[in-house]
C-alpha positions in Angstrom: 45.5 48.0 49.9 47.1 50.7 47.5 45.1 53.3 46.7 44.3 52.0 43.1 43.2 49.1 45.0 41.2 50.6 47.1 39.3 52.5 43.7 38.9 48.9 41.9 36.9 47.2 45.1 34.6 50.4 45.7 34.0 50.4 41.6 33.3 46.4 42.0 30.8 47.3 45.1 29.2 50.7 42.9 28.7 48.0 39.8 26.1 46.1 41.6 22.4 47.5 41.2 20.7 48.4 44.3 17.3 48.1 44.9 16.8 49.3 48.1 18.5 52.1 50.6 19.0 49.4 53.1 21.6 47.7 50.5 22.7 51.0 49.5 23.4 52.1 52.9 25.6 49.1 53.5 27.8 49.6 50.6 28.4 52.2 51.7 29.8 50.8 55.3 31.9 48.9 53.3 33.1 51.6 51.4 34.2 53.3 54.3 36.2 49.7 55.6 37.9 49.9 52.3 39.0 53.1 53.0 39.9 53.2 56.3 42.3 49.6 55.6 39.7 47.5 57.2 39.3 45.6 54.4 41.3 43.4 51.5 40.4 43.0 48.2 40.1 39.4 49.0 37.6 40.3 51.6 36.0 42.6 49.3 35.7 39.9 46.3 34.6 36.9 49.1 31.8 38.9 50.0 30.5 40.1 46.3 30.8 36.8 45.6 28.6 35.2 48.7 26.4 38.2 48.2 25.5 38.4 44.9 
């Protein structure tokens, strides 16, 4: 992913309300995959959409 890419999945993952620091805590893993290229923005949509 580009880096604008990369800004529109962690904005899709920050748009989701969090009700606990468990779930936060794992967004922010993700974030981190996003970052370091671990993860697509396919990957990142499949698993808003499984999740949520």
């Amino acid at each position: 992913m580009n880096d604008k890419e990369k800004l529109e999945a962690i904005k899709k993952l920050l748009s989701i309300n969090t009700e606990s620091f468990k779930e936060y805590a794992g967004y922010v893993g993700i974030i981190h995959n996003i970052l370091d290229e671990k993860m697509t923005m396919k990957e990142v949509d499949d698993y808003i959409r499984d999740n949520f």
